[in-house]
N, C-alpha and C positions, 0 to 999 in steps of 0.2 A: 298243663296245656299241651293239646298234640302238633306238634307243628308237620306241615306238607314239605317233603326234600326232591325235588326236581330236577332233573338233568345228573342224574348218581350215574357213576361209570360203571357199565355192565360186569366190572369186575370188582366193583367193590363189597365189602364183608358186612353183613351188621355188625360184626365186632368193631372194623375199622371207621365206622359212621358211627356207634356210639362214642368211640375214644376220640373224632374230632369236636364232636359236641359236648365232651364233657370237659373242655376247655371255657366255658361261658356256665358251667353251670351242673347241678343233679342231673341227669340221664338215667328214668328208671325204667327205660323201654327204647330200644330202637328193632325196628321190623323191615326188610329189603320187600317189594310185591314182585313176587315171582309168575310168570306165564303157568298154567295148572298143566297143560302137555307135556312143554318141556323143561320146564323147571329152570330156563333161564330169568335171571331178571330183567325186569320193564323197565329199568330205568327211573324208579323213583321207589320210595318208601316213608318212614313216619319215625317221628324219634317225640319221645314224653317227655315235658319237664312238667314235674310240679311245680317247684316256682314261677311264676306268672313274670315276675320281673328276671330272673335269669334267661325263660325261655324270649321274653320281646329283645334282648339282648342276642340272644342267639341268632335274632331274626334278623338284626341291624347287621353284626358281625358275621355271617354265612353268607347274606346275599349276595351274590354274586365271587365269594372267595372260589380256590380254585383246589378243589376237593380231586385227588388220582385223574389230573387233567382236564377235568371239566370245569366249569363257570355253574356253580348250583344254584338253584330257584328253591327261595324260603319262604314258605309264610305261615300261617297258623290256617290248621287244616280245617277244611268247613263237615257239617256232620254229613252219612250218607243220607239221601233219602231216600 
């Protein structure tokens, strides 16, 4: 399952967003979305869990925790169209 991470502190690592998530659970992806210019991040990214029941866990237990100072926004990410 890909879940959506919202409100990630512009200095935060993919490394450091997969190691809080793999508290609740497998982590076999996490990704920061970075601005194509300048290469800062946007403030959000995507973390994978295969398991379906780890990641709605993850979903219950991240919202709103408080991730390098911020209050994070979780949900399970919708596909693009």
């Amino acid at each position: 399952m890909n879940l959506y991470i919202g409100n990630l502190s512009y200095k935060a690592t993919e490394e450091e967003l997969k190691a809080f998530f793999e508290r609740f659970g497998t982590v076999s992806a996490a990704r920061i979305i970075t601005d194509r210019e300048t290469g800062r991040s946007r403030g959000f990214g995507f973390v994978e869990m295969p398991d379906a029941a780890q990641a709605q866990a993850a979903i219950k237990g991240a919202e709103g925790a408080e991730f390098l100072g911020r209050e994070l926004r979780v949900n399970e990410a919708r596909a693009r169209e």
